[in-house]
Phi, psi and omega in degrees: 000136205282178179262127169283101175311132165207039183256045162038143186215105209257117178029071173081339188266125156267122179238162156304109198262159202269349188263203178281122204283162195223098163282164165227135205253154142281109175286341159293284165262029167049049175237143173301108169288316191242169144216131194234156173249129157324140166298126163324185175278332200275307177319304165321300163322297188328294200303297167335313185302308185304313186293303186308297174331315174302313183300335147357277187244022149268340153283359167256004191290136205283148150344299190294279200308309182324314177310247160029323176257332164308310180293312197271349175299309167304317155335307163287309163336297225257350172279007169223044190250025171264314209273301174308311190305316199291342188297287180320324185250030162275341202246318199224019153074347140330142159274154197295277223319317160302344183280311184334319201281323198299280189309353145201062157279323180292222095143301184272314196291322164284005158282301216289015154255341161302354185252302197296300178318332179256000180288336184208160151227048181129232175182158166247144151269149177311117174285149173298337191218164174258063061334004177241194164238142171227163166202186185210078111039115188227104184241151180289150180287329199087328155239150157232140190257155185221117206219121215229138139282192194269302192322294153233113194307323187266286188359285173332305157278337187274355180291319180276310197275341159322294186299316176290333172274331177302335198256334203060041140281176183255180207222133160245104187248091176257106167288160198321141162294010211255310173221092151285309195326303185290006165266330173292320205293334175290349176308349175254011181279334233232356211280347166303295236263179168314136185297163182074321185316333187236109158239116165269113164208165181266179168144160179273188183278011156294348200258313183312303173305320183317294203287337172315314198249346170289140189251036164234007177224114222268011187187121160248132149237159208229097164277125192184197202266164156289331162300331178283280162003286193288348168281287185284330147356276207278011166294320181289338191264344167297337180224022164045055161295158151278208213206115137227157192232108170223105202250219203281172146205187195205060209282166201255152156248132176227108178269101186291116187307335164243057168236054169305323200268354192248015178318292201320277227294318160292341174282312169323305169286329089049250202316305191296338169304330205240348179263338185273137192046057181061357185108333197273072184220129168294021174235354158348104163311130185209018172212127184234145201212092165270145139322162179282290191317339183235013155340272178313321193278310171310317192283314146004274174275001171285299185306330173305342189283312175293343181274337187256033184266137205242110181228125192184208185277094197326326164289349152293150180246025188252335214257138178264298216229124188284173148264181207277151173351304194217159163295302179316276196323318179302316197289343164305297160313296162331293171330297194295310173301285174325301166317248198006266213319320152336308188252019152114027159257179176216134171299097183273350187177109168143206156100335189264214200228028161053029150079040152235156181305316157221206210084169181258060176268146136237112184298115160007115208250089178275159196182116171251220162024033192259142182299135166314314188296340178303139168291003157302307187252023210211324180265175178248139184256320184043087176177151191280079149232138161222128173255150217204101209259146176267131153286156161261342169190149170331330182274260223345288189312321197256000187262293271249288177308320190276015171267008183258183175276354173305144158179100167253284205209137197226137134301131186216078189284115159218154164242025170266099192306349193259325171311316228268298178327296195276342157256023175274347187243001191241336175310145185228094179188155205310292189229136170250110187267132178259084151081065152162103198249153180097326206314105166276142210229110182275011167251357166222164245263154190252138166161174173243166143301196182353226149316006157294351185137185180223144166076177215235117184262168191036157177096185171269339173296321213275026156281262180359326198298300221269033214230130101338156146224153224217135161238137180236149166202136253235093190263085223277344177262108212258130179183151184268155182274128154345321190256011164247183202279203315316130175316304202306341200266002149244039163312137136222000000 
C-alpha cells in the first residue's frame, strides 16, 4: 500500500488544509483510510491568487517548452503508476487492472497534448486588401477551475487539465470528496512547473461553488451529475465565465438482427459495457434494445456473462467487479432496481451484494419485463444494472434510444453498413460505437448532447474548450480609406 497523500498543493507548497476535515472510506472495507482537510476560506483565495498569478507568465512561456513540461508530467505519472493505481482503488473500489489501464490513460493524454498544444497557434485568413494581413489568433482565458468526479479522478482530470496547460492556463483542481487522495498524490509529478500554475485542494461542493464563482477564475470545467452541472452552468453565465459540461448520461445498447451469429461476442460486450466499473462510467450501457427474433438468445448469453463475473476484493487480479463508491450509491441503485420490480420487472440475475461480507457491493444485474415509463430506463442509474428490452424493428430501436434527455453515448452491434450509415446520423449522442463500445480515442473528441452537457473534452476541440479567439488585422499601409469621413471629399 502506496503512503496515502493528504496534503493539499497550494502555489507550489504542500500545506495542510485547514478547513473542514473529509474522511476517505475503502468502499471494500468500509474503513476509514484517510483524512484530508478542505482548504480554508484563506487557503482557497492563496490558491486562486496563485494561479492567477502564475498564469501571467505561463502564457507567455512559448508552446514548445510548455510541451516539454508537459511531457515530463507523463513521465512522471506513469513512473508512479503502481502506487497511484493502488491509491485510486483504495478510495474508489475499482478493480487495480482497471486502475492500471486508468494511469495510462492519464499518461497518453498528456503527451497527446503536449504535442498538439505546440502545433498550431491560430491560422491567417484571406486579407480584404493586399496590403494587409489578417489572422485569427488561439489564446489562454487564464485561470480554470477543474472540478473532477469520483469514478474516475485522475482520467477526468487530465482530460481537463493536460489541455488547460497545454493551452497556457494556470489550474484551480478540486476531485470528487469520495477520493481526493490520488489526486493529491499527484504534487510531486507535477513539481517541475512553475509554482501556482497546478493548485490541488479537497473538498465538498461548498469549495466547488467557491471556485465556480470567483471572478478570477475565468473558466470551469466540470464532469458530474446534471443537477451539480446545471449549478455551475448558471454561476458562470451570471458572470459569463466560460464552461465546459460533461453531465449524466443513458446510453442506449442496440442489438441487430444480424449479428445472430455473433451473441456470445455482443453479450461480452454488453456486458463489459454495462459492468466496468461497476456500472459506474459515464458512457454505461445502461438500455439495452434487442430485435425480437434475437431476444431470447441474447438475453441468454448476457446472463451467462454475468453470471461468470468474479466480485471480491478490488486488489485481486482475479476480481472483475469491485465494489460500488459509497453506500448512498448502492442505496441508489437499488432503489431504483426495487421501483422496477415493483411495475412488473424481473431480476434474472444478480441485484444482492454477491455473497460478501462487506463492502458497497452489487452484484451484476440483467432485468427484463421493465417498463418503459420506469426510472430504470429513463434515469441514469450509474450501477451494473442492464436492463433489456425486445424491439420490433431499427425505428422502434433508434426512437427509443433518442427518448431520454440524454445523449452522452450510443452503442450499435451490426454488421450492415447501411444500419451503421442510419444511426451514426439519426442516433443523437456525443459518440456512437459500432461493435466495440466504450473505446475512448484522444484525438477524438468527448462530450454530449442534450442534457448531457455543453463542449467537447479530448481531441482539438477539447484545446479549442480552454482557448480564446482572437481576430487581428494588419494594415501594412499608413494612408486613409475612401469610405471614411468626410463623405463628400470622395463624392463624385
Amino acid at each position: 500500500m502506496p503512503e496515502l497523500e493528504t496534503r493539499l498543493l497550494i502555489g507550489g507548497e504542500q500545506v495542510v488544509g485547514q478547513g473542514e476535515p473529509i474522511a476517505v472510506e475503502n468502499p471494500f472495507s468500509e474503513e476509514t483510510v484517510a483524512t484530508v482537510g478542505a482548504p480554508s476560506d484563506e487557503q482557497l483565495d492563496a490558491a486562486i491568487a496563485a494561479a492567477r498569478e502564475a498564469s501571467r507568465e505561463w502564457m507567455r512561456t512559448p508552446a514548445v517548452d510548455r510541451g516539454e513540461l508537459l511531457h515530463e508530467v507523463a513521465n512522471r505519472i506513469e513512473a508512479r503508476t503502481d502506487e497511484l493505481a493502488q491509491a485510486v482503488t483504495t478510495e474508489g473500489g475499482k478493480p487495480l487492472i482497471e486502475n492500471a489501464d486508468e494511469i495510462s490513460w492519464v499518461v497518453a493524454c498528456f503527451r497527446y497534448y503536449a504535442e498538439i498544444g505546440r502545433d498550431s497557434a491560430g491560422r491567417v485568413i484571406p486579407s480584404i486588401e493586399s496590403t494587409q494581413l489578417a489572422m485569427v489568433l488561439k489564446e489562454p482565458h487564464g485561470v480554470w477551475g477543474c472540478i473532477v468526479p469520483w469514478n474516475y479522478p485522475l482520467l477526468l482530470l487530465a482530460w481537463k487539465l493536460a489541455p488547460a496547460l497545454a493551452a497556457g492556463n494556470a489550474t484551480v483542481c478540486k476531485p470528487s470528496e469520495l477520493t481526493p487522495i490520488s489526486t493529491l498524490m499527484l504534487a510531486p509529478c507535477l513539481e517541475h512547473l512553475p509554482p501556482g500554475v497546478v493548485n490541488l485542494v479537497a473538498g465538498g461542493g461548498e469549495v466547488g461553488a467557491a471556485i465556480t464563482a470567483d471572478p478570477r477564475v475565468d473558466g470551469v470545467a466540470f464532469t458530474g451529475s446534471v443537477e451539480t452541472g446545471k449549478k455551475v452552468g448558471h454561476a458562470c453565465m451570471d458572470r459569463v465565465a466560460r464552461v465546459n459540461l460533461e453531465m449524466g448520461g443513458k446510453d442506449p445498447f442496440i442489438i441487430c438482427s444480424d449479428i445472430a451469429d455473433h451473441l456470445d461476442v455482443a453479450a461480452r460486450g454488453g456486458a463489459w459495457a454495462a459492468y466496468l466499473n461497476a456500472g459506474q462510467v459515464c458512457t454505461s450501457s445502461e438500455r439495452f434494445y434487442v430485435m425480437e427474433d434475437v431476444y431470447d438468445d441474447y438475453v441468454n448469453a448476457f446472463v451467462a456473462v454475468a453470471e461468470g463475473l468474479v466480485i471480491g476484493d478490488p486488489m485481486e487480479s482475479g476480481t472483475d467487479i469491485g465494489p460500488m463508491v459509497s453506500a448512498n450509491q448502492r442505496a441508489k441503485v437499488a432503489a431504483q432496481v426495487e421501483s422496477a420490480v415493483s411495475d412488473g420487472a424481473e431480476v434474472v440475475v444478480g441485484g444482492g451484494d454477491g455473497g460478501q461480507a462487506r463492502g458497497h457491493f452489487f452484484a451484476p444485474a440483467v432485468v427484463t419485463g421493465a417498463p418503459s415509463e420506469t426510472a430504470l430506463l429513463s434515469e441514469e442509474t450509474f450501477g451494473p444494472v442492464a436492463p433489456i428490452v425486445p424491439v420490433k424493428s431499427l425505428d422502434e430501436a433508434i426512437e427509443l434510444a433518442n427518448s431520454t434527455p440524454f445523449g452522452l453515448g450510443a452503442n450499435i452491434y451490426t454488421q450492415d453498413f447501411k444500419t451503421i450509415l442510419r444511426c451514426m446520423r439519426e442516433v443523437k449522442a456525443g459518440t456512437v460505437w459500432f461493435n466495440d463500445p466504450l473505446t475512448d480515442n484522444d484525438a477524438g473528441p468527448f462530450g454530449g448532447f442534450k442534457q448531457s452537457g455543453l463542449g467537447r473534452e479530448l481531441g482539438r476541440e477539447g484545446l479549442e474548450a480552454f482557448q480564446e479567439t482572437k481576430h487581428v488585422h494588419i494594415e501594412s499601409e499608413v494612408a486613409p480609406k475612401e469610405w471614411w469621413y468626410p463623405y463628400s471629399e470622395y463624392a463624385g
